[in-house]
N, CA, C and O atoms as a GROMACS GRO file, in nm:
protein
  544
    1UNK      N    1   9.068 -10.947  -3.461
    1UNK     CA    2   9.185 -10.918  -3.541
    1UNK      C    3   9.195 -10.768  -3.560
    1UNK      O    4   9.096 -10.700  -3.589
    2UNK      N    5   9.317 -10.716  -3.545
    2UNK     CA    6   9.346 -10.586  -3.583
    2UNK      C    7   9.398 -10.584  -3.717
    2UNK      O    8   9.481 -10.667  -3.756
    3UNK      N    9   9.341 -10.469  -3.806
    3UNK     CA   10   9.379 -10.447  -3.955
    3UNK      C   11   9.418 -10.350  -4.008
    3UNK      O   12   9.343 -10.278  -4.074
    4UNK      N   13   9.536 -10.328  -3.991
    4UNK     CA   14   9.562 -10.175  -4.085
    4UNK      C   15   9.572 -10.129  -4.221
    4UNK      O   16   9.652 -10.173  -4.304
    5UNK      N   17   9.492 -10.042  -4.240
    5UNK     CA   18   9.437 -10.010  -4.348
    5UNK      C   19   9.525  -9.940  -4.471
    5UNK      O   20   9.556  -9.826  -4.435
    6UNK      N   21   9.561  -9.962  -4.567
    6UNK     CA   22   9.652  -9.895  -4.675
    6UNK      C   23   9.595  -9.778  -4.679
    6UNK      O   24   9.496  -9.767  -4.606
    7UNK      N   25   9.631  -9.667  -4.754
    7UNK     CA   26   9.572  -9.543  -4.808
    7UNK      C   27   9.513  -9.581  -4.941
    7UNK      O   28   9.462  -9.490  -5.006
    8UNK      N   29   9.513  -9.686  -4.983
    8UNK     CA   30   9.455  -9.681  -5.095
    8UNK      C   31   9.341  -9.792  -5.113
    8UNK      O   32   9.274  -9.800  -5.216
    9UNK      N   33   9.320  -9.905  -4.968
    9UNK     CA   34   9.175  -9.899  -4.966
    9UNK      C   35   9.135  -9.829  -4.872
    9UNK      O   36   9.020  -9.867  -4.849
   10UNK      N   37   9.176  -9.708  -4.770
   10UNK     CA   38   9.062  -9.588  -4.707
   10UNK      C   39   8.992  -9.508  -4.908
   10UNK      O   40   8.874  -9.499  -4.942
   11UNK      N   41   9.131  -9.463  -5.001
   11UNK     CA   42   9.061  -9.434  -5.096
   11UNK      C   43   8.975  -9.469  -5.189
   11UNK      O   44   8.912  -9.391  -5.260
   12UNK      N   45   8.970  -9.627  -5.193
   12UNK     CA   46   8.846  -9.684  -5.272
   12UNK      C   47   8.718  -9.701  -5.135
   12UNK      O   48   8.596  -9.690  -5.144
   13UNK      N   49   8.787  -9.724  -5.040
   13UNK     CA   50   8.583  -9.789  -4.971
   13UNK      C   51   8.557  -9.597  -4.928
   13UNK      O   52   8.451  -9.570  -4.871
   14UNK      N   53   8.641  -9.499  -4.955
   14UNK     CA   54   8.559  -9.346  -4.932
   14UNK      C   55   8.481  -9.371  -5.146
   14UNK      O   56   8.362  -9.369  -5.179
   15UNK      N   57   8.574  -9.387  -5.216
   15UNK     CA   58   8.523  -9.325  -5.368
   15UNK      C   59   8.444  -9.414  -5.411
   15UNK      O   60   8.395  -9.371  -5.516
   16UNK      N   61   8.391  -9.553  -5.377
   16UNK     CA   62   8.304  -9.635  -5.441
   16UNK      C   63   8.225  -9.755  -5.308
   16UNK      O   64   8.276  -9.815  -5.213
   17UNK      N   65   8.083  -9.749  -5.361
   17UNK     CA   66   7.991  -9.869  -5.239
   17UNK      C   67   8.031  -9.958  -5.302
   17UNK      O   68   7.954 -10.046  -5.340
   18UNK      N   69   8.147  -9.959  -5.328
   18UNK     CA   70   8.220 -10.153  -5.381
   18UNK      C   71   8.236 -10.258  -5.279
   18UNK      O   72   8.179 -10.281  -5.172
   19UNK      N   73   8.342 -10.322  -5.353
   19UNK     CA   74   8.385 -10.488  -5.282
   19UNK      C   75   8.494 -10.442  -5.190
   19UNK      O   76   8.532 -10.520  -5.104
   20UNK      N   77   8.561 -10.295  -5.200
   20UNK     CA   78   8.657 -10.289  -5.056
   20UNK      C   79   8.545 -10.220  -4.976
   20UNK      O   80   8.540 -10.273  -4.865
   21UNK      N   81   8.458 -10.128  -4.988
   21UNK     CA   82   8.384 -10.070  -4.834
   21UNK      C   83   8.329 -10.177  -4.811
   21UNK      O   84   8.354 -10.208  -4.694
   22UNK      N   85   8.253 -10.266  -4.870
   22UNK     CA   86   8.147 -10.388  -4.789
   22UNK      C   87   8.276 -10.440  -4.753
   22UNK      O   88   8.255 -10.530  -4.671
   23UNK      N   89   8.398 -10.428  -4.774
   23UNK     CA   90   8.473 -10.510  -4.701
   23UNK      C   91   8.578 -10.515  -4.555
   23UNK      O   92   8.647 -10.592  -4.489
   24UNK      N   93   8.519 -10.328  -4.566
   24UNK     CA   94   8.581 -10.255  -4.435
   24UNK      C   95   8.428 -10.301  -4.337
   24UNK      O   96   8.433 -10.372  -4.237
   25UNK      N   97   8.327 -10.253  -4.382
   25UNK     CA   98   8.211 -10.303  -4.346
   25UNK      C   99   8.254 -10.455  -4.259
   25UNK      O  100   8.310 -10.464  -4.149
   26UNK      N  101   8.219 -10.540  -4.326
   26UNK     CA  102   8.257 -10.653  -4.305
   26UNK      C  103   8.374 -10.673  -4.183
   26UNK      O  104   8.345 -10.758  -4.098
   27UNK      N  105   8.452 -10.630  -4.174
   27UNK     CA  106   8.560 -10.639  -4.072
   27UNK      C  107   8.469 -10.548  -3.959
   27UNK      O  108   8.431 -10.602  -3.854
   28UNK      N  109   8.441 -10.427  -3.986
   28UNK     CA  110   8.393 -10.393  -3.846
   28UNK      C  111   8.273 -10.438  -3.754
   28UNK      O  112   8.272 -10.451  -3.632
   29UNK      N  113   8.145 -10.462  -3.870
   29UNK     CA  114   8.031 -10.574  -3.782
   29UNK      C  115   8.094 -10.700  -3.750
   29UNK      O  116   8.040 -10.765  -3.661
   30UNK      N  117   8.202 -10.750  -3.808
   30UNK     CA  118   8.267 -10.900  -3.735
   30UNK      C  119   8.368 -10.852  -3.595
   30UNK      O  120   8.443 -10.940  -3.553
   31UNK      N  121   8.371 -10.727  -3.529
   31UNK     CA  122   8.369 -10.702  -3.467
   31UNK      C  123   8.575 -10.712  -3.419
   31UNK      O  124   8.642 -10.727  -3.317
   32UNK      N  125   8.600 -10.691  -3.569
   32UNK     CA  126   8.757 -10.639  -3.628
   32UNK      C  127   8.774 -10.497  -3.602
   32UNK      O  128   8.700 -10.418  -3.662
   33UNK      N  129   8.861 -10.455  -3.520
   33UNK     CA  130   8.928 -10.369  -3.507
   33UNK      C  131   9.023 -10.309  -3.650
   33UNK      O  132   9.127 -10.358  -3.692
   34UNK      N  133   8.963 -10.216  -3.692
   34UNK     CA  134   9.036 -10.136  -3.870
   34UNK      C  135   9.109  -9.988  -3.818
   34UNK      O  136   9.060  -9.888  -3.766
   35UNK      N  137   9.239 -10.019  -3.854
   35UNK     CA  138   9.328  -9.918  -3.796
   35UNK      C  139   9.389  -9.796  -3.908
   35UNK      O  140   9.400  -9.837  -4.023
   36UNK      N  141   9.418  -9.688  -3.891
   36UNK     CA  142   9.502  -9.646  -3.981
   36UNK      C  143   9.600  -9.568  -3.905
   36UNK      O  144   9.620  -9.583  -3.784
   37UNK      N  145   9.670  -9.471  -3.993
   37UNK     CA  146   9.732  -9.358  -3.899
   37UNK      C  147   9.743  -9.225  -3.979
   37UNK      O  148   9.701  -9.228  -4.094
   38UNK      N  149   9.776  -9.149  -3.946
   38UNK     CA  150   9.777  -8.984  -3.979
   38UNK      C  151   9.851  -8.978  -4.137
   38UNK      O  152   9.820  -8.896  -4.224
   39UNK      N  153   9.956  -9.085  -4.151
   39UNK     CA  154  10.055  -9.094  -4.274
   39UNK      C  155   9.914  -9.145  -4.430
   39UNK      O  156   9.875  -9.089  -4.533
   40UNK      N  157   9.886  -9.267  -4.365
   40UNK     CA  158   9.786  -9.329  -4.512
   40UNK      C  159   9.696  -9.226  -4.490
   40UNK      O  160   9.699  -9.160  -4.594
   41UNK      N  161   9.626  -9.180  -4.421
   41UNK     CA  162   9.514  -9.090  -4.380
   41UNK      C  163   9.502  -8.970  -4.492
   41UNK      O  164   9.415  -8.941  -4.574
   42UNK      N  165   9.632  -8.912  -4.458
   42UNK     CA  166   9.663  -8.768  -4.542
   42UNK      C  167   9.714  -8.837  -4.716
   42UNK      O  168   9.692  -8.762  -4.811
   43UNK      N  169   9.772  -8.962  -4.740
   43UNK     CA  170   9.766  -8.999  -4.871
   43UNK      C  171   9.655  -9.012  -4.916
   43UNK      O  172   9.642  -8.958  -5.026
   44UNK      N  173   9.560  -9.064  -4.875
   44UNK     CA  174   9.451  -9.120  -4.962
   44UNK      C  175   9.355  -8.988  -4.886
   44UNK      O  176   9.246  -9.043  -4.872
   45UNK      N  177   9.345  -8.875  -4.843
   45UNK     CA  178   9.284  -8.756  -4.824
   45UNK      C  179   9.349  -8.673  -4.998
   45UNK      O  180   9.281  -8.616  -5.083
   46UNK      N  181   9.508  -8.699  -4.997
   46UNK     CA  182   9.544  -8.621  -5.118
   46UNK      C  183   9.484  -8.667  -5.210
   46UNK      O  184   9.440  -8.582  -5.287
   47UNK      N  185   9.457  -8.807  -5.244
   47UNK     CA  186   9.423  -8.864  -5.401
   47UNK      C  187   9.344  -8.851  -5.401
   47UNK      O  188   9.307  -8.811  -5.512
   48UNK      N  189   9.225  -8.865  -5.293
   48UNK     CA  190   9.098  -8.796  -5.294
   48UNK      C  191   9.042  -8.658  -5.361
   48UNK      O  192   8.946  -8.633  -5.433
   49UNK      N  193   9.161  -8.570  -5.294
   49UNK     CA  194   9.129  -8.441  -5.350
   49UNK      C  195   9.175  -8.432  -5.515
   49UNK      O  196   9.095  -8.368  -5.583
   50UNK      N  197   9.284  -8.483  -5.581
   50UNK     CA  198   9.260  -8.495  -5.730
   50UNK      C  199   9.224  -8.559  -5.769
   50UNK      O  200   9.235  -8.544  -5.890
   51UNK      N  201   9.154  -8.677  -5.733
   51UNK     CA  202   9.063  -8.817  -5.826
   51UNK      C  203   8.961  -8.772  -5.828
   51UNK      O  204   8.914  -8.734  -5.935
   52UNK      N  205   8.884  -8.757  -5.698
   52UNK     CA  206   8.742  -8.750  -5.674
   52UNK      C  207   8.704  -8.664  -5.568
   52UNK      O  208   8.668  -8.722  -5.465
   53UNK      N  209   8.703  -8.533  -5.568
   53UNK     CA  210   8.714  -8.478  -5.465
   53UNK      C  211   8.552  -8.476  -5.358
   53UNK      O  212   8.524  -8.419  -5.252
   54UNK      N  213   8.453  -8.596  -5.476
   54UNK     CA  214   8.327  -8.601  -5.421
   54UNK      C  215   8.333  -8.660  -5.298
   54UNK      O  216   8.277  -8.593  -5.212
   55UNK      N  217   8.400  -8.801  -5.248
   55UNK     CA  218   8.450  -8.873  -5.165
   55UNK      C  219   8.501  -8.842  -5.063
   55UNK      O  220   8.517  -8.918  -4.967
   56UNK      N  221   8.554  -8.658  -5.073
   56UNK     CA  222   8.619  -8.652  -4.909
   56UNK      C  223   8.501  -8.727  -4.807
   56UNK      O  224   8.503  -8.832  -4.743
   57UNK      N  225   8.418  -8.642  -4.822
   57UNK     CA  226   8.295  -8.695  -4.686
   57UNK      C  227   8.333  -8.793  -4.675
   57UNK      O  228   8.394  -8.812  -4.569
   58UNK      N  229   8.323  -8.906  -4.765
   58UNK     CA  230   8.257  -9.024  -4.718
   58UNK      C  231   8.429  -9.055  -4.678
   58UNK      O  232   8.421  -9.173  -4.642
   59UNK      N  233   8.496  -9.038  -4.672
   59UNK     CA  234   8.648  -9.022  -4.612
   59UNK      C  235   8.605  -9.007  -4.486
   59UNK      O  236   8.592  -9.095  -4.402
   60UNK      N  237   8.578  -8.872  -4.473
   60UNK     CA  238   8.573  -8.862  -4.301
   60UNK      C  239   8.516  -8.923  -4.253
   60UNK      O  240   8.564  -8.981  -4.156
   61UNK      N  241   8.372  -8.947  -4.293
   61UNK     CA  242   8.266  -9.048  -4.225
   61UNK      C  243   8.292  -9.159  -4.217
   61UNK      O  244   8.215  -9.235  -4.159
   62UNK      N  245   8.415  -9.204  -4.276
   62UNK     CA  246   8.490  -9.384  -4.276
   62UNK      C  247   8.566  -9.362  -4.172
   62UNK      O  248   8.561  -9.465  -4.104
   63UNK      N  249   8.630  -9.288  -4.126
   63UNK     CA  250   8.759  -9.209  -4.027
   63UNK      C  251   8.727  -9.227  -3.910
   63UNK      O  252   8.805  -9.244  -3.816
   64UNK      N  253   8.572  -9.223  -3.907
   64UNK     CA  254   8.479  -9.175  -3.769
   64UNK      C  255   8.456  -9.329  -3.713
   64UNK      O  256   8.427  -9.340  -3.594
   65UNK      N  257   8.463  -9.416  -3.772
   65UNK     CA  258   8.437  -9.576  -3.775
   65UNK      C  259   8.550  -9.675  -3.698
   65UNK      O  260   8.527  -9.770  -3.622
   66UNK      N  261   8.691  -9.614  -3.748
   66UNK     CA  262   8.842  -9.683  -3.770
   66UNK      C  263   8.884  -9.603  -3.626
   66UNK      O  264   8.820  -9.523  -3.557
   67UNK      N  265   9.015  -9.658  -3.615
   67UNK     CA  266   9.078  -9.643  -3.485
   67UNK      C  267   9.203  -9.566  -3.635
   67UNK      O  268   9.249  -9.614  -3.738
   68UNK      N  269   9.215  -9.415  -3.558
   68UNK     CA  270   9.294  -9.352  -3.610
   68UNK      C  271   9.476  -9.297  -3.525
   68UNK      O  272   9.483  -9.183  -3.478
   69UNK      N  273   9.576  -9.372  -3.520
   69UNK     CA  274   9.660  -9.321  -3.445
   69UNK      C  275   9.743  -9.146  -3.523
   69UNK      O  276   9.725  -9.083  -3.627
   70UNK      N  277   9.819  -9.130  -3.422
   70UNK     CA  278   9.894  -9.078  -3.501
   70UNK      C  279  10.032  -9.116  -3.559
   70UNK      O  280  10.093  -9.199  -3.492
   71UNK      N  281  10.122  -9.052  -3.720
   71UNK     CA  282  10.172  -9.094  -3.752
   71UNK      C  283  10.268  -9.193  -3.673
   71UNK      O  284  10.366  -9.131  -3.632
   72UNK      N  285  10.271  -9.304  -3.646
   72UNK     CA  286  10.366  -9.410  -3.644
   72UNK      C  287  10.496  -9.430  -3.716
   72UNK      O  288  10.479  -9.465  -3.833
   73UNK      N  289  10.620  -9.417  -3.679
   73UNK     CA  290  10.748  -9.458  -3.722
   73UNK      C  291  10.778  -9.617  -3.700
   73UNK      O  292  10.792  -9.704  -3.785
   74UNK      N  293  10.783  -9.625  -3.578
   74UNK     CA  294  10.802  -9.793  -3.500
   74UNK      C  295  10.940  -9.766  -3.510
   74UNK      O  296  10.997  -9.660  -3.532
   75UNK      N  297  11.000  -9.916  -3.482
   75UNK     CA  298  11.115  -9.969  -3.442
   75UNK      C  299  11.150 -10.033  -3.517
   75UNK      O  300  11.271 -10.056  -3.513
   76UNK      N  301  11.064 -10.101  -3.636
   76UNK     CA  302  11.130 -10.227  -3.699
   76UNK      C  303  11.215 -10.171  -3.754
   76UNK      O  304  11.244 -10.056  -3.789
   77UNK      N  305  11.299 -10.387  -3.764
   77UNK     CA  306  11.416 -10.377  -3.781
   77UNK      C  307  11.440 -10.341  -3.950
   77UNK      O  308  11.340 -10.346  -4.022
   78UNK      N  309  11.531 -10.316  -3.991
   78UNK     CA  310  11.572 -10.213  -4.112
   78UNK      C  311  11.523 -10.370  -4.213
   78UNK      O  312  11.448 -10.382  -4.310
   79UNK      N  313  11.586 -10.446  -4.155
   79UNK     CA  314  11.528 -10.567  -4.264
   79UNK      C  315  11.430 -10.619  -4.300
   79UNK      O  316  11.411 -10.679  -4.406
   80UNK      N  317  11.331 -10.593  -4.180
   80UNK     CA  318  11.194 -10.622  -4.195
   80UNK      C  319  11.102 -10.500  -4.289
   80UNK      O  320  10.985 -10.492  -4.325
   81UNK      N  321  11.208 -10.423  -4.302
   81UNK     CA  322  11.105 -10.247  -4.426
   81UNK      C  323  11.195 -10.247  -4.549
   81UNK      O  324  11.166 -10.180  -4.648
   82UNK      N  325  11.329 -10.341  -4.541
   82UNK     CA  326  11.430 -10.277  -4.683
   82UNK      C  327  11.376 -10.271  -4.804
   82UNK      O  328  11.401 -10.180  -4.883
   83UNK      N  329  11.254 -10.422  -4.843
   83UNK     CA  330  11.250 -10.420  -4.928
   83UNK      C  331  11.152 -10.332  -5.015
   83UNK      O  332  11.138 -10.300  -5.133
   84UNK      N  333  11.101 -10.312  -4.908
   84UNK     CA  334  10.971 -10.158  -4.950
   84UNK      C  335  11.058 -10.061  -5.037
   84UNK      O  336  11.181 -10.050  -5.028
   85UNK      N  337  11.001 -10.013  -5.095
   85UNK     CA  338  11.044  -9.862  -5.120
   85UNK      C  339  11.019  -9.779  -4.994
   85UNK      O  340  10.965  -9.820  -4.891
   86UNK      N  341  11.077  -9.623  -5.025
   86UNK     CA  342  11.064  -9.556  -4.873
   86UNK      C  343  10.955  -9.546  -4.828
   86UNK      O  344  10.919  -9.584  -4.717
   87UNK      N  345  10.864  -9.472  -4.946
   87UNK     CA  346  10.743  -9.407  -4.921
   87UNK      C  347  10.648  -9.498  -4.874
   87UNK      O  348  10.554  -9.455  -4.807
   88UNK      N  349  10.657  -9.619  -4.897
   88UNK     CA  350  10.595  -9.740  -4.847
   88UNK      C  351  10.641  -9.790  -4.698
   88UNK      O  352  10.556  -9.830  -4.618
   89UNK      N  353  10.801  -9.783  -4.660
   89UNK     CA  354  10.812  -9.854  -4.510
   89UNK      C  355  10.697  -9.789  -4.402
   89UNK      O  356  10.616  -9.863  -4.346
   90UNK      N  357  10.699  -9.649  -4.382
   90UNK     CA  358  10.585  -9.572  -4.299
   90UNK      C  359  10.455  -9.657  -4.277
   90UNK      O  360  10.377  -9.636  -4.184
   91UNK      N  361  10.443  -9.746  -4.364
   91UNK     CA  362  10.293  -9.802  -4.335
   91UNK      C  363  10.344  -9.906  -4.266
   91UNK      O  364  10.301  -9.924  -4.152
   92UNK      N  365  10.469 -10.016  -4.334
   92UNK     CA  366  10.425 -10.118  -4.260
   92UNK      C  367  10.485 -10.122  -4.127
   92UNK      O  368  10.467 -10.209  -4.042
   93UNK      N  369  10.573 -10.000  -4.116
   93UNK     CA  370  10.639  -9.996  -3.924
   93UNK      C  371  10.497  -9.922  -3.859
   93UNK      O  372  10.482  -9.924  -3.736
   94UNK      N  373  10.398  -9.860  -3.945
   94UNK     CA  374  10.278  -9.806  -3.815
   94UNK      C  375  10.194  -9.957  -3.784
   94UNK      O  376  10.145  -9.982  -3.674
   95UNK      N  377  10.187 -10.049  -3.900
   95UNK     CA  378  10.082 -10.154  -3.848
   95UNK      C  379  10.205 -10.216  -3.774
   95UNK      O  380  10.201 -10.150  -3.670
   96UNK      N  381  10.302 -10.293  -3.761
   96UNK     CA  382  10.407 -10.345  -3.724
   96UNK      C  383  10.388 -10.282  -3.521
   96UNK      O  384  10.348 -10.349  -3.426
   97UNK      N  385  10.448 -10.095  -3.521
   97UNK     CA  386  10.424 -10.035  -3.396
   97UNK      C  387  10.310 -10.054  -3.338
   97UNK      O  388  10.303 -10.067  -3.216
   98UNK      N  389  10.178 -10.058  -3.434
   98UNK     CA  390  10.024 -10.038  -3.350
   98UNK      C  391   9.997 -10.163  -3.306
   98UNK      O  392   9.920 -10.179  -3.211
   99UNK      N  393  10.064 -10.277  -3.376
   99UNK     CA  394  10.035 -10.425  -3.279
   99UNK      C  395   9.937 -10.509  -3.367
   99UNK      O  396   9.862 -10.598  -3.328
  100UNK      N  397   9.953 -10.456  -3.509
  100UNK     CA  398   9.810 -10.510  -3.601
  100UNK      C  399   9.839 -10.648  -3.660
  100UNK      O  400   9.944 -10.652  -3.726
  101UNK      N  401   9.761 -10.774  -3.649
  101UNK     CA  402   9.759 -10.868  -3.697
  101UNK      C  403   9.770 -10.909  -3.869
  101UNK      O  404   9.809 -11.018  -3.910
  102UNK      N  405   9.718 -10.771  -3.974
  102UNK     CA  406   9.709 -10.776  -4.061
  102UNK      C  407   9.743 -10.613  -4.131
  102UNK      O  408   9.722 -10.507  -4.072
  103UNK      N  409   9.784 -10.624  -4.231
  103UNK     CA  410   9.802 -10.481  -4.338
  103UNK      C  411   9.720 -10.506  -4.439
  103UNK      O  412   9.770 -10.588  -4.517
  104UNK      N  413   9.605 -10.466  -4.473
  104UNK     CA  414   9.582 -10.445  -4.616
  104UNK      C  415   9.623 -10.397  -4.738
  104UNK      O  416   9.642 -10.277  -4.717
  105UNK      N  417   9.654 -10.425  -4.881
  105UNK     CA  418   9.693 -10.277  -4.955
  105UNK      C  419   9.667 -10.331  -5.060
  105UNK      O  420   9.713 -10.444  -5.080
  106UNK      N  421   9.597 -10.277  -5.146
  106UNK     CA  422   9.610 -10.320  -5.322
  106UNK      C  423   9.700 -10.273  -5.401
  106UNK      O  424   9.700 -10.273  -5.524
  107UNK      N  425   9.799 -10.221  -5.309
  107UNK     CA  426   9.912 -10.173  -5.422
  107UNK      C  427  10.014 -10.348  -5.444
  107UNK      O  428  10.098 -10.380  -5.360
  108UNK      N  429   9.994 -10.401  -5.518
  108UNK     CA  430  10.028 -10.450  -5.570
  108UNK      C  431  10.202 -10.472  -5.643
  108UNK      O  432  10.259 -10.581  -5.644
  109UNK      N  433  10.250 -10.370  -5.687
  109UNK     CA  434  10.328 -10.324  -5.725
  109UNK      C  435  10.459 -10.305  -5.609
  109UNK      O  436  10.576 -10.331  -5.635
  110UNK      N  437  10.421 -10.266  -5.510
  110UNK     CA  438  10.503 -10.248  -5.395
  110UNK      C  439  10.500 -10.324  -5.288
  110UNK      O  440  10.604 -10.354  -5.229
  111UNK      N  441  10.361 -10.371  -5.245
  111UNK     CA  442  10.353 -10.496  -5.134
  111UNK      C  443  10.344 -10.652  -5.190
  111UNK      O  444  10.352 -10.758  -5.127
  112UNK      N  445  10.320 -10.622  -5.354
  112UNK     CA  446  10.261 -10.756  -5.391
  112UNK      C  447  10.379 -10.904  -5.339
  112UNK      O  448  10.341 -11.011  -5.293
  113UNK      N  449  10.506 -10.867  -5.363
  113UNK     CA  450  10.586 -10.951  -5.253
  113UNK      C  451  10.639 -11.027  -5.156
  113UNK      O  452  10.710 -11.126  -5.139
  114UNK      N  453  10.548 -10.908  -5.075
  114UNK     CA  454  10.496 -10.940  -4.942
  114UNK      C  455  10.386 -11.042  -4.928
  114UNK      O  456  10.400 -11.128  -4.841
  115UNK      N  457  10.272 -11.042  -5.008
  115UNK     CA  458  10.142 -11.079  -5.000
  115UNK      C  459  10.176 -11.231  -4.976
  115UNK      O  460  10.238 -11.315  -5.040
  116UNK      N  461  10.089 -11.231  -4.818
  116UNK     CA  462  10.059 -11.390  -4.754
  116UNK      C  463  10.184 -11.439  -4.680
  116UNK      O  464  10.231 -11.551  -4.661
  117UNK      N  465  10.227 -11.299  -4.640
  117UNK     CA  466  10.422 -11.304  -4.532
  117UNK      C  467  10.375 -11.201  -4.439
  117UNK      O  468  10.310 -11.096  -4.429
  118UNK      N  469  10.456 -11.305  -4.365
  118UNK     CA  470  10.436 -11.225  -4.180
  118UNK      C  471  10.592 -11.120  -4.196
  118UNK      O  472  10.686 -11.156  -4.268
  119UNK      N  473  10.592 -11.005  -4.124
  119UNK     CA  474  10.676 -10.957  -4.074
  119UNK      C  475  10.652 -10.875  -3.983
  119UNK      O  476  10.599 -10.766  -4.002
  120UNK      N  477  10.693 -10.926  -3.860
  120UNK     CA  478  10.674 -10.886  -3.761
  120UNK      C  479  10.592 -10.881  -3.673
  120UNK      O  480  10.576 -10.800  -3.582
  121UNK      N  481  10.521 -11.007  -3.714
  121UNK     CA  482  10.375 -10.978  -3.648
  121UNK      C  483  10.268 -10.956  -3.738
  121UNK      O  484  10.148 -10.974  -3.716
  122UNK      N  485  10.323 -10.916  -3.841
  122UNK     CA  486  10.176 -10.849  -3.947
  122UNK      C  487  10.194 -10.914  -4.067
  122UNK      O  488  10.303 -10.928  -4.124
  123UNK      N  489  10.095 -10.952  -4.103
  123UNK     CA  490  10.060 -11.066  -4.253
  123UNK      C  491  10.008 -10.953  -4.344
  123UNK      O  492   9.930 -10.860  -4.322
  124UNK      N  493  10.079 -10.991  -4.456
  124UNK     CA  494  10.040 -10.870  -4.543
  124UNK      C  495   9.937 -10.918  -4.677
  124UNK      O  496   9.980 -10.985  -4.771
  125UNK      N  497   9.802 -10.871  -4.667
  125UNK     CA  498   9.758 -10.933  -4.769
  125UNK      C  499   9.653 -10.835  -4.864
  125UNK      O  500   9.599 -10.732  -4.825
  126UNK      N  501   9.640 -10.900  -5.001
  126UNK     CA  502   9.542 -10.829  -5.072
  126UNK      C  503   9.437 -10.831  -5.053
  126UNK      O  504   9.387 -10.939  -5.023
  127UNK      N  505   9.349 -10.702  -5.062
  127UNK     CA  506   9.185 -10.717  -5.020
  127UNK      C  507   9.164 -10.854  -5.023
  127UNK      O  508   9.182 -10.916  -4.918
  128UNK      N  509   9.124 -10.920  -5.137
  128UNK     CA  510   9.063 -11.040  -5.183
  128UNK      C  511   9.129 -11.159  -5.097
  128UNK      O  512   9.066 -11.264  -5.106
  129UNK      N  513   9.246 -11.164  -5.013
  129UNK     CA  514   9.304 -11.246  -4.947
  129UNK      C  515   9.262 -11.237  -4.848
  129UNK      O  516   9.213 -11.336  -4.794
  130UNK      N  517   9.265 -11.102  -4.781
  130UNK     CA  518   9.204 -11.081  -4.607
  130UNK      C  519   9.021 -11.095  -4.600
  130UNK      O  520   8.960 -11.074  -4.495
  131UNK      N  521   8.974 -11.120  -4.688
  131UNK     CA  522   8.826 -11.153  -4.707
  131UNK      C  523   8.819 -11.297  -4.750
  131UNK      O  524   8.710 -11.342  -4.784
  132UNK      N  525   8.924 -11.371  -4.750
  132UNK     CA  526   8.923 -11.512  -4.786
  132UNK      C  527   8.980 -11.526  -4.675
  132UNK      O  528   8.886 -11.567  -4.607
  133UNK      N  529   9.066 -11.521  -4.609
  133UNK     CA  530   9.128 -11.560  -4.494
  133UNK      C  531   8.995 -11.553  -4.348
  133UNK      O  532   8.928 -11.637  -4.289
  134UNK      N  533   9.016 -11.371  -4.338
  134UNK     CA  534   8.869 -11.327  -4.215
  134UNK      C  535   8.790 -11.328  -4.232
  134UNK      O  536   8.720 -11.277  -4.144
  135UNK      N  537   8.727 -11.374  -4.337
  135UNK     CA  538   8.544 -11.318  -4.392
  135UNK      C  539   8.499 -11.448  -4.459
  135UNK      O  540   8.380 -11.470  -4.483
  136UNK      N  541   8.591 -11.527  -4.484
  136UNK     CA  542   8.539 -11.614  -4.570
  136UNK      C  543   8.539 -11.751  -4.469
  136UNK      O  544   8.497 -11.859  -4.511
   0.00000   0.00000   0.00000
């Protein structure tokens, strides 16, 4: 399975040995392909630098692991991103363009909607869902 990664779990499994890195962990010894692109990359590089700026490393050293494209626009169709906000479509047309089976995101607030819906190819789910679904 291919999984593309939100910017905001690259920023929790870089800022904490929690339940999202054992869970990036987890996808890559199961021998899951974990994707991001240049767009979440540089978000969760920014929140990094004002949350916790201890975490860059372990940022990069997560970076070094993942299949990193560059920023992705895609093609999808306007209906398959409307209901996002803007700042949000960018993610799900790069997993959508890169061919990814799954999106991760704990934003809640903006994907929660989405959560356990295909569009386009890509099932959108919360940590705790894609570790019940692939891991569990």
């Amino acid at each position: 399975m291919q999984v593309f990664l939100d910017a905001n779990i690259l920023f929790s499994a870089a800022k904490s040995d929690g339940a999202v890195r054992r869970m990036v962990r987890l996808l890559l010894q199961g021998g899951h392909k974990c994707v991001a692109d240049t767009y979440v990359l540089a978000e969760a590089r920014r929140n990094l630098a004002a949350k916790g700026p201890e975490a860059l490393d372990a940022l990069e050293a997560l970076t070094q692991e993942l299949s990193v494209a560059t920023r992705m626009y895609g093609n999808a169709p306007a209906k398959v991103l409307d209901w996002l906000p803007d700042k949000d479509r960018p993610v799900l047309a790069a997993a959508i363009a890169l061919g990814c089976d799954a999106l991760v995101t704990g934003d809640r607030t903006h994907f929660g909607a989405g959560y356990g819906k295909t569009f386009a190819g890509v099932t959108i789910h919360s940590p705790s869902s894609l570790i019940e679904r692939v891991l569990g």
